[in-house]
LOTI-388144 format. One line per 5 residues: for each residue z, y, x of C-alpha. Coordinates in nm, 3 decimals. Layout:
// residues N
Z:Y:X ~ ...
END
This chain:
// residues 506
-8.202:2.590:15.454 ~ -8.365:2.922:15.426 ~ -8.217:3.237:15.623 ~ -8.039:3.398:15.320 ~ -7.835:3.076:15.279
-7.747:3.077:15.632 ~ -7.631:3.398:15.621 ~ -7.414:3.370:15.316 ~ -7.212:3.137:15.517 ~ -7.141:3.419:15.743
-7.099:3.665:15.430 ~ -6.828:3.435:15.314 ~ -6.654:3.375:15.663 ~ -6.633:3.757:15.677 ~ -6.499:3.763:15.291
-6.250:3.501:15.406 ~ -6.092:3.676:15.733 ~ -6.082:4.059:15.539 ~ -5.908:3.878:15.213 ~ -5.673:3.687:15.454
-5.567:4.004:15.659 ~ -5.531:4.216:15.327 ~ -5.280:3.945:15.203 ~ -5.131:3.928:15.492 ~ -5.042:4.304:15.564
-4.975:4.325:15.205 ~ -4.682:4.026:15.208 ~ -4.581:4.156:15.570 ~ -4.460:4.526:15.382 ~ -4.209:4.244:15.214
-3.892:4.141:15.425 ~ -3.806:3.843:15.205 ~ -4.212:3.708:15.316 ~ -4.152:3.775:15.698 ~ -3.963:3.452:15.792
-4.266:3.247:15.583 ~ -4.568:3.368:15.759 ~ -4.388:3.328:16.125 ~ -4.291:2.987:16.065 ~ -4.655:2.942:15.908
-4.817:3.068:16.259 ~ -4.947:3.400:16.135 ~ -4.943:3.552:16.473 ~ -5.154:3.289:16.643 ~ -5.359:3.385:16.384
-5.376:3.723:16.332 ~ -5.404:3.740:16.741 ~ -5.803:3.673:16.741 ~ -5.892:3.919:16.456 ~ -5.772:4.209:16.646
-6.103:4.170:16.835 ~ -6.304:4.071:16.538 ~ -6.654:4.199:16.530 ~ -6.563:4.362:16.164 ~ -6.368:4.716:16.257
-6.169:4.709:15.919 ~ -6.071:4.374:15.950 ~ -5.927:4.447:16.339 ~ -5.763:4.773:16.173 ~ -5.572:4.540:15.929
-5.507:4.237:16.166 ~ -5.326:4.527:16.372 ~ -5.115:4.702:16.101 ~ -4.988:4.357:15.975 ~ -4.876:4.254:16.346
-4.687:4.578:16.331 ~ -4.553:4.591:15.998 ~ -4.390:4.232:16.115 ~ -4.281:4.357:16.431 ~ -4.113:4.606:16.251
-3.899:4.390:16.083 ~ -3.666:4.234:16.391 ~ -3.663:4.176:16.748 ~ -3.766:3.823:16.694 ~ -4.133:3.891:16.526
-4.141:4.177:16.783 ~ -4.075:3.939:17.087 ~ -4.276:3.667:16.898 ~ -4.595:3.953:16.930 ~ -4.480:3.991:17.319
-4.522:3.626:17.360 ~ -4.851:3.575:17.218 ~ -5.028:3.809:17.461 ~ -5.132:4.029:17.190 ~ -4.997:4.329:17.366
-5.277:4.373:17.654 ~ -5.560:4.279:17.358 ~ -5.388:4.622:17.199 ~ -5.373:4.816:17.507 ~ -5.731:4.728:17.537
-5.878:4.835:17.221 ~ -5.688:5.156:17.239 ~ -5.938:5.308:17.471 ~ -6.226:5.166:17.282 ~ -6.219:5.198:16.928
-6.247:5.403:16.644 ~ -5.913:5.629:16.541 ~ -5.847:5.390:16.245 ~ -5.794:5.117:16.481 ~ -5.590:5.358:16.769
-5.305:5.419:16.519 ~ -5.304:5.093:16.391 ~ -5.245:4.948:16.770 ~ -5.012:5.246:16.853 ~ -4.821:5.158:16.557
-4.765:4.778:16.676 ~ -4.682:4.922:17.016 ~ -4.416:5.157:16.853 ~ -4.269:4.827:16.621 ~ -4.220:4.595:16.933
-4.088:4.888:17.150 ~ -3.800:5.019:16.860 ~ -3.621:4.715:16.928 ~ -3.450:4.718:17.279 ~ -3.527:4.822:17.629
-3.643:4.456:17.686 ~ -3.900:4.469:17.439 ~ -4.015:4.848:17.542 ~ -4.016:4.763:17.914 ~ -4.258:4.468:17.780
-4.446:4.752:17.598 ~ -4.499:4.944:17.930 ~ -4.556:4.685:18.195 ~ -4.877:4.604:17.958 ~ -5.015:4.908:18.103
-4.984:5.096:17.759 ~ -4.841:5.446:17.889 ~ -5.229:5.542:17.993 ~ -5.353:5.448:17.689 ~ -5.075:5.646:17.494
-5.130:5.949:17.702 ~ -5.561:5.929:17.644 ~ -5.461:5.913:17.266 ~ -5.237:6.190:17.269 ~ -5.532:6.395:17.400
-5.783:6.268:17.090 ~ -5.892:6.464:16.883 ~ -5.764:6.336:16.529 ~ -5.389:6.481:16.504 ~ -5.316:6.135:16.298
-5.441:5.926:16.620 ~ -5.204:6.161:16.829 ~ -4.917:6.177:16.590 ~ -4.895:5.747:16.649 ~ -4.926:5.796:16.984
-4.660:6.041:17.038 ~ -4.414:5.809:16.800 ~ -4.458:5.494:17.033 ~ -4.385:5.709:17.323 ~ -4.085:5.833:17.175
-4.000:5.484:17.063 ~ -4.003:5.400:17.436 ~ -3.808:5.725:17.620 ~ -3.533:5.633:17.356 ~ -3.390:5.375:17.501
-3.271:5.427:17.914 ~ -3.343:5.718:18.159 ~ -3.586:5.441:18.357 ~ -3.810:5.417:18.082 ~ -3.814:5.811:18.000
-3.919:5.858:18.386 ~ -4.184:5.621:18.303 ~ -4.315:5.835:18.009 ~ -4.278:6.129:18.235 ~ -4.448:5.971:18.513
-4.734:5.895:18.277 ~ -4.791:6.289:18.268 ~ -4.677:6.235:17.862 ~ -4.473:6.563:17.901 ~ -4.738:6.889:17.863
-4.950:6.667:17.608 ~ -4.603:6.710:17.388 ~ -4.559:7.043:17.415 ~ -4.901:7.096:17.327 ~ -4.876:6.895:17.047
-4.607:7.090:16.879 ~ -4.819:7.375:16.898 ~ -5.077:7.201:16.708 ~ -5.081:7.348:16.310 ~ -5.004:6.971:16.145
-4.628:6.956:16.085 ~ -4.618:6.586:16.117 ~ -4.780:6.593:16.474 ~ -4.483:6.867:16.516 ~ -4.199:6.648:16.439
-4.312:6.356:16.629 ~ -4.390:6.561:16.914 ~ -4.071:6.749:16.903 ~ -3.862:6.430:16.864 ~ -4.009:6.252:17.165
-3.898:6.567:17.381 ~ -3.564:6.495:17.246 ~ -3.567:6.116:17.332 ~ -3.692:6.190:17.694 ~ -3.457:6.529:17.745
-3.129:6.318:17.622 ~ -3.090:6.075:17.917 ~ -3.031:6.309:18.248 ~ -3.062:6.660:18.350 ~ -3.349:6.593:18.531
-3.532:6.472:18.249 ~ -3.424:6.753:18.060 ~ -3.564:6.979:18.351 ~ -3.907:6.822:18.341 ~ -3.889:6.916:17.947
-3.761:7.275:18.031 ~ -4.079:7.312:18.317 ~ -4.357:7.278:18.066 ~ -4.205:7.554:17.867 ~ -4.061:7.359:17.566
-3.787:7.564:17.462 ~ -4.013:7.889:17.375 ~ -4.196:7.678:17.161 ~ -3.923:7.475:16.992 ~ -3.742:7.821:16.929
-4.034:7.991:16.753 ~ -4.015:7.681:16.496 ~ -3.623:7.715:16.421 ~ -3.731:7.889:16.067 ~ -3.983:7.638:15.969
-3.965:7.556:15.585 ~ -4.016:7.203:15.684 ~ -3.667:7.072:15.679 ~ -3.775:6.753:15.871 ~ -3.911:6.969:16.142
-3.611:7.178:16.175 ~ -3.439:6.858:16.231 ~ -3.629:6.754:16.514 ~ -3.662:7.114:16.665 ~ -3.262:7.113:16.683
-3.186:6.810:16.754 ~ -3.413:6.882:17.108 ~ -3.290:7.171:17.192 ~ -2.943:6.979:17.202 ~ -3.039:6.741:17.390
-3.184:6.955:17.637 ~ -2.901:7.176:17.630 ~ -2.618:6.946:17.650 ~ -2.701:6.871:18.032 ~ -2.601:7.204:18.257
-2.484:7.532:18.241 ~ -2.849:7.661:18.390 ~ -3.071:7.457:18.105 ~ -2.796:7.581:17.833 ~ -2.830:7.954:17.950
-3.213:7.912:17.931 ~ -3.196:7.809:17.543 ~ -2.964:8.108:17.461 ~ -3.159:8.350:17.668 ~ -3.459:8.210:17.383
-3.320:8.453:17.167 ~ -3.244:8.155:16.868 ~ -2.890:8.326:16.797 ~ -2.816:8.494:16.612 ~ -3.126:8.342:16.362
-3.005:7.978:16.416 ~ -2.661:8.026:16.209 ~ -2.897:8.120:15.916 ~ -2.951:7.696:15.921 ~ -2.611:7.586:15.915
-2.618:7.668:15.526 ~ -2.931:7.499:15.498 ~ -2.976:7.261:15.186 ~ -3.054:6.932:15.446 ~ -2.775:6.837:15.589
-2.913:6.685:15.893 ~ -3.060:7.018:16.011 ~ -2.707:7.195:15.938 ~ -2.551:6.874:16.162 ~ -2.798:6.925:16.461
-2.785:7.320:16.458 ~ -2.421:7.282:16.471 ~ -2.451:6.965:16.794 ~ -2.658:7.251:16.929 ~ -2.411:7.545:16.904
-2.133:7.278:17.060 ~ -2.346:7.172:17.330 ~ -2.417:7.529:17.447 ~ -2.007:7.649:17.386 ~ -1.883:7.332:17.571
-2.049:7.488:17.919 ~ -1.840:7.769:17.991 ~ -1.658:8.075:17.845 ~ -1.914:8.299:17.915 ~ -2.166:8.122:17.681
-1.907:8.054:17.455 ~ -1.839:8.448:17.425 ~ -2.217:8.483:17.342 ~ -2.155:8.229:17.047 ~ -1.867:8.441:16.941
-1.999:8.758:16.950 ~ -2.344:8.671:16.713 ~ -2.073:8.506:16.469 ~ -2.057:8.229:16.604 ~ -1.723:8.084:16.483
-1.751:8.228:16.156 ~ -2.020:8.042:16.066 ~ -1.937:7.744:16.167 ~ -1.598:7.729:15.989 ~ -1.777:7.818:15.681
-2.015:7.526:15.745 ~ -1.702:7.288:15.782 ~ -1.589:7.426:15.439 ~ -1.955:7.312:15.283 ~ -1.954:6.968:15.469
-1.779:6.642:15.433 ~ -1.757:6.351:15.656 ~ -1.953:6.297:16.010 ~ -2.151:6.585:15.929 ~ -1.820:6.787:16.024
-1.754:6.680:16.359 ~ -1.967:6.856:16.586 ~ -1.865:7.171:16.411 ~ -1.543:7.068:16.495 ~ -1.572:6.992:16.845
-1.739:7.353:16.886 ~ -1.428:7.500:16.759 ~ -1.207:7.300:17.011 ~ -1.457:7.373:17.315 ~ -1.456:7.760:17.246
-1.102:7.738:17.219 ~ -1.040:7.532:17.543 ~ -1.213:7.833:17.796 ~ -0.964:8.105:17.707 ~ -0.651:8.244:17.521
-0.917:8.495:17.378 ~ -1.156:8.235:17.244 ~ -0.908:8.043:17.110 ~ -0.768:8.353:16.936 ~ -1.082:8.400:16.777
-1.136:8.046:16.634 ~ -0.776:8.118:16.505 ~ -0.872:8.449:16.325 ~ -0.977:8.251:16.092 ~ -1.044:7.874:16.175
-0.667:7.696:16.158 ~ -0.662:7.634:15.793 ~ -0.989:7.512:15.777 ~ -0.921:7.254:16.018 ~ -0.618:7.139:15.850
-0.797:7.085:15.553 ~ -1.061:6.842:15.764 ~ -0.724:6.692:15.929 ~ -0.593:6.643:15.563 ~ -0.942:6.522:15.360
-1.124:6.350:15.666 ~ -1.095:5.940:15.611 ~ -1.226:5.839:15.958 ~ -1.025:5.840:16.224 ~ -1.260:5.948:16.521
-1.332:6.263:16.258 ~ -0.917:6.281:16.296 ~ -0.882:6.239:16.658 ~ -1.127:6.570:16.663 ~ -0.951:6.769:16.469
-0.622:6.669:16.613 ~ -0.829:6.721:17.028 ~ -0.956:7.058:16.855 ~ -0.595:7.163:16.724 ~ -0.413:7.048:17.084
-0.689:7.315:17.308 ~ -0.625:7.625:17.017 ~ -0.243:7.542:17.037 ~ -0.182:7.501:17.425 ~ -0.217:7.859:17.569
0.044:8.058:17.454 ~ 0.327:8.092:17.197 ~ 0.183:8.305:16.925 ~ -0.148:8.029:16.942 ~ 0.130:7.726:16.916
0.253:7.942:16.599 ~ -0.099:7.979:16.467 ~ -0.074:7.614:16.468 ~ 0.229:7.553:16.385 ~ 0.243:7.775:16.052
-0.059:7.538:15.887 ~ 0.164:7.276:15.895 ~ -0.016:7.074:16.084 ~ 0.292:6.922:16.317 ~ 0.402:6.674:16.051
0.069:6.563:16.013 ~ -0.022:6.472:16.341 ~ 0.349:6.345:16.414 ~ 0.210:6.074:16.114 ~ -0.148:6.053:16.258
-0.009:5.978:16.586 ~ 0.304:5.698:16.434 ~ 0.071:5.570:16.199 ~ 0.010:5.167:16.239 ~ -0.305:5.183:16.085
-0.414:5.489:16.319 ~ -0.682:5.370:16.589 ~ -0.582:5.414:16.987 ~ -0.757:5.673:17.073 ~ -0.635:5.890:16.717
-0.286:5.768:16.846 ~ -0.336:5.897:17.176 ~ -0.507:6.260:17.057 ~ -0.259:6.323:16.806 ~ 0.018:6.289:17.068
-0.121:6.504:17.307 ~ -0.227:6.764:17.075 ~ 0.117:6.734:16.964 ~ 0.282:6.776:17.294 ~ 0.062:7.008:17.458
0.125:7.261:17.136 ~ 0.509:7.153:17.153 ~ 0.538:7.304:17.497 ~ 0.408:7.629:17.409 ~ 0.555:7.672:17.042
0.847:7.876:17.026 ~ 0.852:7.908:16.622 ~ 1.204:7.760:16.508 ~ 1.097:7.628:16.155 ~ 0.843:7.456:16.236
0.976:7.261:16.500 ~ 1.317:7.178:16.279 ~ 1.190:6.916:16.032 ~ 1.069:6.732:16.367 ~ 1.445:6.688:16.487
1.462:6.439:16.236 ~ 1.141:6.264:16.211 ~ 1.008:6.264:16.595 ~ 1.047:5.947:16.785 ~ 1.199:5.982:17.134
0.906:6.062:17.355 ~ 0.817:6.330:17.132 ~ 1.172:6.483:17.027 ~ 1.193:6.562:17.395 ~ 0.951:6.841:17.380
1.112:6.950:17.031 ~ 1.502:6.961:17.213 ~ 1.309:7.133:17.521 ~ 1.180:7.387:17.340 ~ 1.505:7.468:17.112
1.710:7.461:17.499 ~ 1.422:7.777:17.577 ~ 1.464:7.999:17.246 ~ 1.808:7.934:17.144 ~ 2.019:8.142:17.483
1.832:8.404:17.396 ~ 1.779:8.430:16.989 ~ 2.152:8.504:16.770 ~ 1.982:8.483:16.476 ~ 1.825:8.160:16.576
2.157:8.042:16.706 ~ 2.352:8.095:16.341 ~ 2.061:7.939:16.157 ~ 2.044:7.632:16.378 ~ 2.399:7.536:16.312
2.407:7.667:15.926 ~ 2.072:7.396:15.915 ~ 2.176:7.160:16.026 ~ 2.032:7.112:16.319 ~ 2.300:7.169:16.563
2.506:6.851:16.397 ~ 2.114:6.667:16.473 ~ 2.144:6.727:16.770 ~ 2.493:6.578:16.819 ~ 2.374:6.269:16.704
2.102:6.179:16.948 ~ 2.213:5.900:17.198 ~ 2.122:6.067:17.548 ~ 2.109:5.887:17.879 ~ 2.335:6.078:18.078
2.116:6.256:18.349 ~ 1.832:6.218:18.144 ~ 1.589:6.559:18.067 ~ 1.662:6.518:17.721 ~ 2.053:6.489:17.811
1.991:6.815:18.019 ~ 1.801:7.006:17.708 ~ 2.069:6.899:17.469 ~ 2.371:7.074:17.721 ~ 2.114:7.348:17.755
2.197:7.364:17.356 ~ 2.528:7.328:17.383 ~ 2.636:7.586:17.630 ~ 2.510:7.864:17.370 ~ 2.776:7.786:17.143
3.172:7.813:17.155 ~ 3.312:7.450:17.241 ~ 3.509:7.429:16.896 ~ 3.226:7.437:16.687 ~ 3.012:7.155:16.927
3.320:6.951:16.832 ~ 3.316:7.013:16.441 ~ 2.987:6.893:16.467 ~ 2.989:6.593:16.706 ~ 2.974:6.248:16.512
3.334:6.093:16.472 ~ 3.484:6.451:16.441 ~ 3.589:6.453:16.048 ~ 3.799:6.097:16.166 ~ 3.957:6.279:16.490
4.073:6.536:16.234 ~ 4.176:6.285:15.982 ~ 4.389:6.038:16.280 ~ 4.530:6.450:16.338 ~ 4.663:6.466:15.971
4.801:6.085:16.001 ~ 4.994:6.172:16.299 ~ 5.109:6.483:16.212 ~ 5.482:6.556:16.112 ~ 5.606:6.807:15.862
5.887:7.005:16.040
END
């Protein structure tokens, strides 16, 4: 057999493995194929190619082990078991960049999937290897890199320590200076998996100077980036007054509200997570939100939204509004009806139990807020949000303590009327309570209470003597004379009628 023969049997061997890994990774980028090739081995078999001696042939052995570990935790664990991991970690340090994103992106696919799988990813020794590609040259090798390593903070605070103990942190900031936008984004969204656990996290973030960085990117054109940029200066926000101060004191406001119209509605959503997570600290950075326009801008965003995409602008409204009668005067300037609309349109109820939390902390200070309140109309609504069958617990439970905490403040007769006759006991309490207040003082009030109707209401509810309620409704009765508490006492009209039977003509 002469030497060219013998070496076309190696020709073809090579021929063989490339056109089986090219099938391969081409049916892997198919879910319905998945399920085939694991019960047909392919990962015992795709295992020794990643060290073949043929680079493109590794390279594509690697990206079909990924795109199958993609798929579910069961290929991914199935790629855990086989030992392929180390083999991955391995070639990382050695090969070319083709082959470095290819393994990074297997090592992002098993990791996705649960803590399990990512602590797997880790204990292989893969954080070193991650942090020498994140320092390559080629922004494609360090974009993979900085994806897996995101893929792995996501999860728990444990494994974010371990990608901070890895030194991953400064390589990330650096790498969202870098001119590619994709190498931003990635970079940008593993701060925000690693910030998002625990203040401390967050801290190590803030120390390598992050948030100067993310904040000159808050205008990018690149909608996807603006995403990320928010979303991580949320996260690092969101943990204490000191990290939230540091964000504002980046100068972002007032340029940031510019976003909340923007055309992607996932950059609108985070910018307005980020203006909640800085207003929910403390009045003082509240104030700061108000006085840029703050409030204003986010109740026009709720008027361009719909759905989930409303509620952190909601929850900003209700944690301005919580700090002080002032800020809660502002958001009513011009906020109330705008919420009542989201109270009326909104189909989910945790969207409903936010705009009913929201209404309860603008309604609770004082009696010209409860009136605010009140005058939208919004106390028959909740009064149904909160008897409503079909209404979840917790929307049950927020609706009835917006609805009492407002109650105990509102002093604004017509709008507590209509609930004489519709509130069930616990709440018709707080409606009798308030009446018992206004009423002794108020002879307007007084003549329109009985010419209503609701003085003969009030006849009719069955008391326990000594109860408050009892107490509330004497409270009522004592402003008027005792003749006319009679007329309109239930049995009355037959007292008078028994009168005329009895009575004799002289």
């Amino acid at each position: 057999m002469s030497q060219r023969q013998i070496l076309q049997v190696f020709e073809q061997y090579q021929k063989a493995r490339t056109q089986f890994v090219q099938t391969v990774a081409d049916l892997a980028a198919r879910p319905q194929n998945t399920e085939t090739l694991q019960n047909a081995g392919v990962m015992s078999l795709l295992r020794p190619l990643l060290l073949d001696a043929v680079p493109t042939i590794q390279q594509t052995a690697a990206l079909a082990l990924g795109r199958l570990a993609n798929y579910n935790d069961d290929l991914a664990e199935a790629v855990v078991k086989g030992d392929i991991l180390p083999q991955l970690v391995y070639s990382l340090a050695e090969h070319n960049r083709f082959y470095k994103k290819a393994a990074a992106f297997v090592l992002r696919a098993v990791a996705k999937h649960s803590p399990e799988l990512a602590q797997a990813v880790v204990d292989c020794g893969s954080l070193d290897a991650l942090v020498i590609s994140l320092e390559e040259f080629d922004p494609g090798v360090k974009e993979a890199a900085a994806w897996a390593i995101g893929y792995i903070a996501r999860h728990n605070a444990q494994l974010s320590q371990a990608v901070v103990d890895a030194g991953v942190v400064p390589l990330l900031v650096l790498c969202i200076q870098e001119p590619e936008i994709a190498l931003k984004r990635v970079a940008a969204s593993a701060l925000s998996d690693i910030a998002k656990h625990s203040p401390e996290l967050a801290q190590t973030v803030v120390d390598t100077g992050a948030i100067a960085h993310l904040a000159q990117m808050i205008l990018n054109p690149d909608a996807k980036l603006k995403r990320q940029v928010f979303s991580a200066l949320s996260q690092i926000a969101k943990h204490s007054v000191d990290i939230a101060e540091m964000v504002v004191e980046a100068e972002i406001f007032p340029a940031a509200l510019v976003c909340l119209k923007d055309p992607d509605e996932y950059v609108r959503k985070n910018v307005a997570t980020l203006i909640r997570e800085i207003t929910k600290h403390t009045p003082e950075l509240s104030q700061i939100i108000v006085n840029v326009g703050g409030v204003a801008a986010v109740i026009d965003y709720l008027g361009d939204s719909k759905g989930n995409v409303r509620l952190p602008g909601i929850m900003m409204l209700g944690y301005v509004a919580t700090h002080s009668e002032n800020l809660a005067m502002a958001v009513i300037v011009s906020g109330v009806p705008q919420l009542a609309i989201c109270l009326e349109e909104e189909q989910e109820d945790h969207i409903k139990a936010a705009t009913a939390w929201a209404f309860g902390q603008i309604g609770r200070h004082t009696p010209e807020h409860a009136k605010a309140v009140a005058v939208a109309n919004v106390f028959p609504k909740l009064l149904n949000l909160y008897l409503d069958t079909e209404s979840s617990e917790d929307l049950q439970v927020k609706a009835k303590k917006a609805l009492k905490s407002i109650l105990q403040k509102c002093t604004y007769l017509p709008a507590l009327e209509p609930l004489l006759y519709e509130a069930p006991s616990n709440i018709l309490k707080h409606v009798i309570c308030q009446f018992s207040k206004v009423l002794p003082h108020d002879s307007k009030a007084r003549r329109l209470f009985v010419t209503s109707g609701g003085l003969k209401k009030v006849q009719e509810i069955k008391a326990e003597p000594g109860s408050a309620i009892q107490e509330y409704i004497n409270a009522i009765n004592s402003c008027y004379p005792e003749e006319i508490v009679r007329y309109y006492s239930p049995g009355y009209s037959e007292t008078l009628l028994e009168r005329i039977d009895n009575y004799q003509p002289v």
